[in-house]
Biopython code that builds the backbone (N, CA, C, O; Angstrom):
import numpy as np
from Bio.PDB.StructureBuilder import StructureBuilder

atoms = [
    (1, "UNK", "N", (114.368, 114.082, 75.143)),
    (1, "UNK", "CA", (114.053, 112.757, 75.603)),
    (1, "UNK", "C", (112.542, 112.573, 75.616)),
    (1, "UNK", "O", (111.823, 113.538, 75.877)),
    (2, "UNK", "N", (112.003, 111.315, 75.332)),
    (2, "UNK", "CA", (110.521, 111.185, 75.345)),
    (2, "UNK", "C", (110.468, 110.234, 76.775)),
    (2, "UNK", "O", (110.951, 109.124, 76.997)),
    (3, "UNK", "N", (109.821, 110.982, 77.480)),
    (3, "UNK", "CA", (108.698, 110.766, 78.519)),
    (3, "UNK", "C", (107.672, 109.719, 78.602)),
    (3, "UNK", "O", (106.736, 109.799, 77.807)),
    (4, "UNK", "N", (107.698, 108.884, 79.325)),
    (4, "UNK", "CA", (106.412, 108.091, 79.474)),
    (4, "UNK", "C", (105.716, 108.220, 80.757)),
    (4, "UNK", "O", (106.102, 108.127, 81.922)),
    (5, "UNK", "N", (104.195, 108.542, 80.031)),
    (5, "UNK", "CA", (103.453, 108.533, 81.646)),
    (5, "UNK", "C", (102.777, 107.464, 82.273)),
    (5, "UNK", "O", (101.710, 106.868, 82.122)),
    (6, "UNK", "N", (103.495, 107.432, 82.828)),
    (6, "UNK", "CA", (103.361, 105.936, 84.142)),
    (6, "UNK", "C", (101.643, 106.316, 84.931)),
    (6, "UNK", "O", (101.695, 106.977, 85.967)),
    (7, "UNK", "N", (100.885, 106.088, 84.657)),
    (7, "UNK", "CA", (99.471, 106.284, 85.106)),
    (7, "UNK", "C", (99.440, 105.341, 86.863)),
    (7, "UNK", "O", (98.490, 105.017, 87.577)),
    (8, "UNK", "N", (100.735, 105.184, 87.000)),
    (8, "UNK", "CA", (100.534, 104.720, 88.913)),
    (8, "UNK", "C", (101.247, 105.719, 89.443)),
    (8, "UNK", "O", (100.745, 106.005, 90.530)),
    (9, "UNK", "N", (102.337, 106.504, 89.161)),
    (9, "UNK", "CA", (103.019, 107.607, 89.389)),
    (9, "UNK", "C", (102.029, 109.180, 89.249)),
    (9, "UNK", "O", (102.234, 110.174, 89.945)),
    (10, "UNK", "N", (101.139, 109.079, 88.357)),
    (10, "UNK", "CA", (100.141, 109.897, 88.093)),
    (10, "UNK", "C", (99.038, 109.767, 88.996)),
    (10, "UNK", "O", (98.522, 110.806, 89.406)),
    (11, "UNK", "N", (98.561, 108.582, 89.399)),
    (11, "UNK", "CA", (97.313, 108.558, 90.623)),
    (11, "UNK", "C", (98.199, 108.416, 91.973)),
    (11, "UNK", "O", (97.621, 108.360, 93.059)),
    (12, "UNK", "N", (99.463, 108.366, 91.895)),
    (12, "UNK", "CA", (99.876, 108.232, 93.163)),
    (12, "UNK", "C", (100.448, 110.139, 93.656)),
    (12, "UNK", "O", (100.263, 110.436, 94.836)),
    (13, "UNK", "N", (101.047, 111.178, 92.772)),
    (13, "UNK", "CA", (100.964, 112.270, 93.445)),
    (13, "UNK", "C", (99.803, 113.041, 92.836)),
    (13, "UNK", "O", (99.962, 114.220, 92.518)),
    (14, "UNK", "N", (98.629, 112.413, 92.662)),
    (14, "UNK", "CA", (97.573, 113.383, 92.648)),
    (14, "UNK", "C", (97.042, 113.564, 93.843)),
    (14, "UNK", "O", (97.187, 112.874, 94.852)),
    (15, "UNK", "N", (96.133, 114.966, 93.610)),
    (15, "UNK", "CA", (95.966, 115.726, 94.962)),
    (15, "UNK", "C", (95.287, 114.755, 95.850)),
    (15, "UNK", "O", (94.185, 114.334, 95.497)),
    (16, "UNK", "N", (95.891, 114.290, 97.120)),
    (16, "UNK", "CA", (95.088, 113.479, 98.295)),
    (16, "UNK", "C", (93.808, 114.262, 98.576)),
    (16, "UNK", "O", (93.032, 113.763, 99.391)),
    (17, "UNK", "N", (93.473, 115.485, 97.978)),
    (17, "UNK", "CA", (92.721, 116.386, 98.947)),
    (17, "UNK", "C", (91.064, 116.097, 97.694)),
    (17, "UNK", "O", (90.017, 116.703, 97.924)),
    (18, "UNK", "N", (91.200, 115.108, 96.485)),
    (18, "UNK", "CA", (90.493, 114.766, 95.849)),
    (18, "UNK", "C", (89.709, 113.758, 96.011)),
    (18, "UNK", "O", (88.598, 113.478, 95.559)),
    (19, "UNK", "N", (90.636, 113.096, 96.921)),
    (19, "UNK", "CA", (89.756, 111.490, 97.573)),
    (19, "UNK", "C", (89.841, 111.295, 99.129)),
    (19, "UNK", "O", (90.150, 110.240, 99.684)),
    (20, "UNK", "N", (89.507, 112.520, 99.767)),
    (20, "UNK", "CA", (89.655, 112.864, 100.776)),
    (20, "UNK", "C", (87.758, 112.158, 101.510)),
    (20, "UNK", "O", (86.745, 112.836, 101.339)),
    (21, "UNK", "N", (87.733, 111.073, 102.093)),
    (21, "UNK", "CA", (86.224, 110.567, 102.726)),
    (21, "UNK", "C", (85.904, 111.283, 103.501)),
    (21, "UNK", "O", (86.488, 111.982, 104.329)),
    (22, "UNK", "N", (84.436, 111.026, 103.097)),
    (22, "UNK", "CA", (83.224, 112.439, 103.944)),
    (22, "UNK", "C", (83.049, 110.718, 105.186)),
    (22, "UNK", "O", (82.149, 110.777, 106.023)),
    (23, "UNK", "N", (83.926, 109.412, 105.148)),
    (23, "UNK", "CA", (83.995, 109.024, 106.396)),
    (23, "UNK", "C", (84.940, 109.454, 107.640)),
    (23, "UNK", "O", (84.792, 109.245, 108.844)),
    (24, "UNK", "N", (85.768, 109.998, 107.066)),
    (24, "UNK", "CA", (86.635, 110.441, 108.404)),
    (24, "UNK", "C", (85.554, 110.858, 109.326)),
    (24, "UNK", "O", (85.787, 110.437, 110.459)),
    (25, "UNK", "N", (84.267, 111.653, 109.229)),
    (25, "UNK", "CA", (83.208, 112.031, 109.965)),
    (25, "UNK", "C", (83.173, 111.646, 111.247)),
    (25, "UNK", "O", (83.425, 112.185, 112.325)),
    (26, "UNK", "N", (82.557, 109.894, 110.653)),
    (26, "UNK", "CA", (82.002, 108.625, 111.543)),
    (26, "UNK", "C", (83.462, 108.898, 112.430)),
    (26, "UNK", "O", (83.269, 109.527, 113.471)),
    (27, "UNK", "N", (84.427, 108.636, 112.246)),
    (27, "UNK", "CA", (85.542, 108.928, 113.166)),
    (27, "UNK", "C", (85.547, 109.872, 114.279)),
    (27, "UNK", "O", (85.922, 109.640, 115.428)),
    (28, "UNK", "N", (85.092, 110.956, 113.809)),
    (28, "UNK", "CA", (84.716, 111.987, 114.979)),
    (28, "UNK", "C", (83.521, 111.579, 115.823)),
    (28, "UNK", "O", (83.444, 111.426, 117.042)),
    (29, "UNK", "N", (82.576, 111.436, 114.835)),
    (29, "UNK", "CA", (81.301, 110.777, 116.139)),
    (29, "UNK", "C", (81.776, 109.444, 117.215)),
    (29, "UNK", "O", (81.394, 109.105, 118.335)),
    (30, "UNK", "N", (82.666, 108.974, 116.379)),
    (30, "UNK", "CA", (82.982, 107.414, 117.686)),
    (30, "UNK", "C", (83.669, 108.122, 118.778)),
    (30, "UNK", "O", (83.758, 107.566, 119.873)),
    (31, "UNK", "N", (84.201, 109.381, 118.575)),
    (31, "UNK", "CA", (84.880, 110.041, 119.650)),
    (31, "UNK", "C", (84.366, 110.673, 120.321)),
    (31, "UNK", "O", (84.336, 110.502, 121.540)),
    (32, "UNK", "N", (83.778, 111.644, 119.663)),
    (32, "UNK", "CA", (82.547, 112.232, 120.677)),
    (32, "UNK", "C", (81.457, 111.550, 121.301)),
    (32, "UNK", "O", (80.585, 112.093, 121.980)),
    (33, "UNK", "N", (81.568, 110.118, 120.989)),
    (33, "UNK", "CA", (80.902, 109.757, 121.598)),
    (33, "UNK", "C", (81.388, 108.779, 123.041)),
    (33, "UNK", "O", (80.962, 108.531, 124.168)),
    (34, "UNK", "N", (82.574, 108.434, 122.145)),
    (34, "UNK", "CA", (83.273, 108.035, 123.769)),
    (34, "UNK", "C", (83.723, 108.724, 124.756)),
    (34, "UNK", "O", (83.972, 108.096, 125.785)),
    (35, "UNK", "N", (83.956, 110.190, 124.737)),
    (35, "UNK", "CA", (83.472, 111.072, 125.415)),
    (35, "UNK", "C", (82.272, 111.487, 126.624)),
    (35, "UNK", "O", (82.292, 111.988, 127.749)),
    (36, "UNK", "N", (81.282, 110.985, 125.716)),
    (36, "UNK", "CA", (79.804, 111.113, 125.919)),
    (36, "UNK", "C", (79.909, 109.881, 127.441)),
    (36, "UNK", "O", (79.804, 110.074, 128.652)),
    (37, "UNK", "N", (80.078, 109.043, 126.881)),
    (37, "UNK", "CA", (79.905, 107.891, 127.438)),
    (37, "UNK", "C", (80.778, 108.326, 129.043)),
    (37, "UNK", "O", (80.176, 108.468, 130.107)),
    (38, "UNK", "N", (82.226, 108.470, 128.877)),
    (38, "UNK", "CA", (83.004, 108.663, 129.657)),
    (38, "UNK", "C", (83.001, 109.729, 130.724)),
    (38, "UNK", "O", (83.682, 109.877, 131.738)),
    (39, "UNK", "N", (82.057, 110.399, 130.199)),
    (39, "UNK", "CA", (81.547, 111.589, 130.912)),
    (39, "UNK", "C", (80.251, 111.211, 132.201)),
    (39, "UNK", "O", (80.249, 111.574, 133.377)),
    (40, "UNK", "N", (79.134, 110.295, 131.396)),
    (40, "UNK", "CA", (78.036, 109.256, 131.665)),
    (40, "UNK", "C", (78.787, 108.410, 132.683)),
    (40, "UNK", "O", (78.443, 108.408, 133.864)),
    (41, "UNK", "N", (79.400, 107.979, 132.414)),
    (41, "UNK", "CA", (80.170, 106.515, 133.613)),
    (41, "UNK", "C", (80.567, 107.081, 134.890)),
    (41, "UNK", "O", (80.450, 106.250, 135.791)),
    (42, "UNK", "N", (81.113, 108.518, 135.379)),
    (42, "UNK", "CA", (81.146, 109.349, 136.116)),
    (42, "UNK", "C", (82.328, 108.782, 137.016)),
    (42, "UNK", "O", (82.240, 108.670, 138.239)),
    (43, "UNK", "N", (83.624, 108.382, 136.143)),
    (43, "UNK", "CA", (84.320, 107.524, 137.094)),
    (43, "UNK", "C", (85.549, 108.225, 137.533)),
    (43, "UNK", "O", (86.097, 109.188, 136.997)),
    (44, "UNK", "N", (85.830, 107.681, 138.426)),
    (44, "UNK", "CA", (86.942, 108.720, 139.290)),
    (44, "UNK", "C", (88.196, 108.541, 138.780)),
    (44, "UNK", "O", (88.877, 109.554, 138.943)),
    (45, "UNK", "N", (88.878, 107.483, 138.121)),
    (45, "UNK", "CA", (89.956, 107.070, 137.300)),
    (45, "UNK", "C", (89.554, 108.501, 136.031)),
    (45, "UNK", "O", (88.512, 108.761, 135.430)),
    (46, "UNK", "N", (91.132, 109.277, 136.030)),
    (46, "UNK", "CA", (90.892, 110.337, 135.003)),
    (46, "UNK", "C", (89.689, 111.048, 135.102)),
    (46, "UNK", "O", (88.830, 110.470, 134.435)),
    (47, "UNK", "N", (89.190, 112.220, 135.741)),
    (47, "UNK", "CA", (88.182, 112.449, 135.844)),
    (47, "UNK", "C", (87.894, 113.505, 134.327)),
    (47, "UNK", "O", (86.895, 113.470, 133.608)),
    (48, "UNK", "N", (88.930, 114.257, 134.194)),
    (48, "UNK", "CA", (89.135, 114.903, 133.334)),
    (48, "UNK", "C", (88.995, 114.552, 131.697)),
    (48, "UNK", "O", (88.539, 115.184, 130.744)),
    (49, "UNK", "N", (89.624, 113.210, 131.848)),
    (49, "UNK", "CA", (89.222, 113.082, 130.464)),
    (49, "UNK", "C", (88.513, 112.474, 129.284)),
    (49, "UNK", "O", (88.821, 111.918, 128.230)),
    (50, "UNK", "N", (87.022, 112.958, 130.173)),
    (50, "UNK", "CA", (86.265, 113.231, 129.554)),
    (50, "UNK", "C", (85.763, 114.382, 128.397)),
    (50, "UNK", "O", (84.994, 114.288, 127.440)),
    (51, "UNK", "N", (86.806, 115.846, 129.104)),
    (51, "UNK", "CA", (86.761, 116.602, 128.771)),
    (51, "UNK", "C", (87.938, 117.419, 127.187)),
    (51, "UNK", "O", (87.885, 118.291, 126.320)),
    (52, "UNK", "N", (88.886, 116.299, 127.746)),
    (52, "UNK", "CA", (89.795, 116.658, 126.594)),
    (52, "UNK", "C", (89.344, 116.201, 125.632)),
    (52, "UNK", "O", (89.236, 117.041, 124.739)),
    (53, "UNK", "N", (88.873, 114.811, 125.262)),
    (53, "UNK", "CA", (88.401, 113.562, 124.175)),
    (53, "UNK", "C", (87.440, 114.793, 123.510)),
    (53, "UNK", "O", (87.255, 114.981, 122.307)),
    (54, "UNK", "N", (86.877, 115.585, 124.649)),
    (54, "UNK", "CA", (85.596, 116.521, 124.121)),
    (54, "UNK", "C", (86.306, 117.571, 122.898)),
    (54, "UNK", "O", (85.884, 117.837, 121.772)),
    (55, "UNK", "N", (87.680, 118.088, 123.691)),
    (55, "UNK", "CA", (88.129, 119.078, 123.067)),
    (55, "UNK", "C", (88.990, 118.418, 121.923)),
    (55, "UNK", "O", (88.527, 118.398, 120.782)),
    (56, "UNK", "N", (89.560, 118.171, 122.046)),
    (56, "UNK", "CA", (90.163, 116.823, 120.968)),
    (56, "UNK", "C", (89.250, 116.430, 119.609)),
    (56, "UNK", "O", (89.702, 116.499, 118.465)),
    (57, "UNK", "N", (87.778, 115.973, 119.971)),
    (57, "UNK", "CA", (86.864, 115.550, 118.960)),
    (57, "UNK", "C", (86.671, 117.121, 118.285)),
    (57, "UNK", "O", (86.513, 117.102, 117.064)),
    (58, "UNK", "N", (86.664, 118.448, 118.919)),
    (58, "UNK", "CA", (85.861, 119.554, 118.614)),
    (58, "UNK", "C", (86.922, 119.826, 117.384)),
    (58, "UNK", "O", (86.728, 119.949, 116.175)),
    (59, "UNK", "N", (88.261, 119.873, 118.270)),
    (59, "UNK", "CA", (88.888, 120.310, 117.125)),
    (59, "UNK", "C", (89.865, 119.779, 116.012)),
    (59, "UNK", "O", (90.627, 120.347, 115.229)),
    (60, "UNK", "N", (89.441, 118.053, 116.328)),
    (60, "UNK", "CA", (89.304, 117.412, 114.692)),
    (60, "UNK", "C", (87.990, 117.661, 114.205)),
    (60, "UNK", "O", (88.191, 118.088, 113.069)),
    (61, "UNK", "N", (86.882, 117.646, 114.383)),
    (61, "UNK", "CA", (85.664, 118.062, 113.550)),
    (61, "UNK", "C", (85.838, 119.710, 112.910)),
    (61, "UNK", "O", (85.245, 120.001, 111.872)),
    (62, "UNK", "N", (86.609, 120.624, 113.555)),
    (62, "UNK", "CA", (86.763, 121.705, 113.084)),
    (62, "UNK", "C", (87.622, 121.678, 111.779)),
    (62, "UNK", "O", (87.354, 122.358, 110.788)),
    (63, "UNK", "N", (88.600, 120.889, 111.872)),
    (63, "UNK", "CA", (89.786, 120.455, 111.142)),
    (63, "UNK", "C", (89.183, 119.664, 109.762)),
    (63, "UNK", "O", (89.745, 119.879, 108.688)),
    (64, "UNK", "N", (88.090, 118.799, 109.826)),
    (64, "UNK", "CA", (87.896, 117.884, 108.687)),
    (64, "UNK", "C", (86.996, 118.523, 107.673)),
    (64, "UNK", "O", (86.858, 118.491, 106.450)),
    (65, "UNK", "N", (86.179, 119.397, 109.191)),
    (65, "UNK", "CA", (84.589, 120.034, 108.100)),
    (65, "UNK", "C", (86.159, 121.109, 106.838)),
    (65, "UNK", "O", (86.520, 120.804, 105.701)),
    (66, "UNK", "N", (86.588, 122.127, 107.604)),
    (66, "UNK", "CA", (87.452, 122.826, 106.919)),
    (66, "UNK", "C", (87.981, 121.980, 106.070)),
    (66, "UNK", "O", (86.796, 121.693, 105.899)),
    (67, "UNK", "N", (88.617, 121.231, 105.303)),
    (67, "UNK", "CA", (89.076, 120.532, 104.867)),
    (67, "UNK", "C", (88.225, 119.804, 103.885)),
    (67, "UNK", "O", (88.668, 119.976, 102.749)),
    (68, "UNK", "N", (87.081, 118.995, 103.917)),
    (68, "UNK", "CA", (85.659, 118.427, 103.413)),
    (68, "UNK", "C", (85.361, 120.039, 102.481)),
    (68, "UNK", "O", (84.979, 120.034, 101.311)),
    (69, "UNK", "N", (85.624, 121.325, 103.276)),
    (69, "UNK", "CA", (85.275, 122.597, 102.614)),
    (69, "UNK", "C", (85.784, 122.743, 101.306)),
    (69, "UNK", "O", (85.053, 122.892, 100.327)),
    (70, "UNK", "N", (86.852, 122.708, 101.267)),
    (70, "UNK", "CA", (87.964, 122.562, 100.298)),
    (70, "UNK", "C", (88.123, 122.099, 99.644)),
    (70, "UNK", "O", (88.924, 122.531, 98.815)),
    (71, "UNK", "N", (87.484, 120.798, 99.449)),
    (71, "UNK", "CA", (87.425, 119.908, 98.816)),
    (71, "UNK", "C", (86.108, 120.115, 97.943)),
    (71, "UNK", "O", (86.166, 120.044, 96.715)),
    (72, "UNK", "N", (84.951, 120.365, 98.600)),
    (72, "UNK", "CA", (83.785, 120.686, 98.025)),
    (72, "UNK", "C", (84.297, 121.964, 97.079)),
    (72, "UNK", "O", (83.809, 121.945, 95.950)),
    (73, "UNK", "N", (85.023, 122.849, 97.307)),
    (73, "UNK", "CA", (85.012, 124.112, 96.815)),
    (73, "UNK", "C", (86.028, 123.768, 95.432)),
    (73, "UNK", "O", (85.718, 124.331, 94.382)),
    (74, "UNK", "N", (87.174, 122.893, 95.438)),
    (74, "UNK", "CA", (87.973, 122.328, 94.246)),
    (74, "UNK", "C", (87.093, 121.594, 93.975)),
    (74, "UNK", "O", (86.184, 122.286, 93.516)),
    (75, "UNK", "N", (86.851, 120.690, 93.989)),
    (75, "UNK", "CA", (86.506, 119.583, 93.426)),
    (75, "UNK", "C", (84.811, 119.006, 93.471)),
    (75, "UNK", "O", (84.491, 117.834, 93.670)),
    (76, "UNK", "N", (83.847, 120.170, 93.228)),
    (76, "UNK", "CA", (82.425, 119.831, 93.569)),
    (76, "UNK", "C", (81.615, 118.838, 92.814)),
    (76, "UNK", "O", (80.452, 118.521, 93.068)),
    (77, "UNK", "N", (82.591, 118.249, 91.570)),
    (77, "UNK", "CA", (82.110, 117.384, 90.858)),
    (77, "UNK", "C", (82.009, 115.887, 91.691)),
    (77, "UNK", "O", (80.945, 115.271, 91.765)),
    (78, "UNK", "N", (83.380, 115.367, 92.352)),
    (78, "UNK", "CA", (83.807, 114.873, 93.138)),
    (78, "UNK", "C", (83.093, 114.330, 94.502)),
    (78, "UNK", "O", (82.834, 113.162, 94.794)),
    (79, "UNK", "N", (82.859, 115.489, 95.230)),
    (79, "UNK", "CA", (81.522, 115.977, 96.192)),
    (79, "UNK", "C", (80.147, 115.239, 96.177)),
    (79, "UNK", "O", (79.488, 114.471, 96.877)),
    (80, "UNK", "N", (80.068, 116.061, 94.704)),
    (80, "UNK", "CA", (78.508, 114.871, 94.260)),
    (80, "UNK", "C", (78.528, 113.654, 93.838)),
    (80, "UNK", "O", (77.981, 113.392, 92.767)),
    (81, "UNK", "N", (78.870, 113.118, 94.243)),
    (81, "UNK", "CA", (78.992, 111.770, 93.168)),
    (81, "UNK", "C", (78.917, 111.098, 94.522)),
    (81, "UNK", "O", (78.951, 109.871, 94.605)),
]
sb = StructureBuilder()
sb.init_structure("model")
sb.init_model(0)
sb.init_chain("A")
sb.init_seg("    ")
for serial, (resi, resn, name, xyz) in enumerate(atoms, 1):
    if name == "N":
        sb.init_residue(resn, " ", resi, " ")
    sb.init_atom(name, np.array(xyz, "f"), 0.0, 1.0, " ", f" {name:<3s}", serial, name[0])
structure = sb.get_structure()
């Protein structure tokens, strides 16, 4: 049987890990920074969580840099651009 390649079926299971944004970043900083803030406001409602948002932001930033890694390391053409 002859095959046709459907070029939307082709960009649709290519690797997600190729167009993976070095913005997810900014995502972590809005968190760590509402954190920041929440920590700053010193308010007695949830006192605590200030501290999770902290741990929470640490270890999605641990999660994306790893990941951003991976991506740099497949795909460094990608990276630069």
């Amino acid at each position: 049987m002859n095959e046709v390649s459907d070029p939307v079926v082709s960009i649709a299971t290519a690797s997600k890990l190729r167009f993976f944004p070095i913005s997810f970043f900014a995502m972590i900083m809005g968190l760590s920074g509402f954190s920041i803030a929440w920590r700053s406001a010193g308010t007695t409602l949830l006192p605590y969580l200030s501290w999770v948002l902290g741990c929470i932001a640490s270890v999605l930033m641990l999660l994306i840099t790893l990941i951003y890694l991976l991506k740099a390391i497949r795909y460094p053409i990608d990276v630069k651009q």
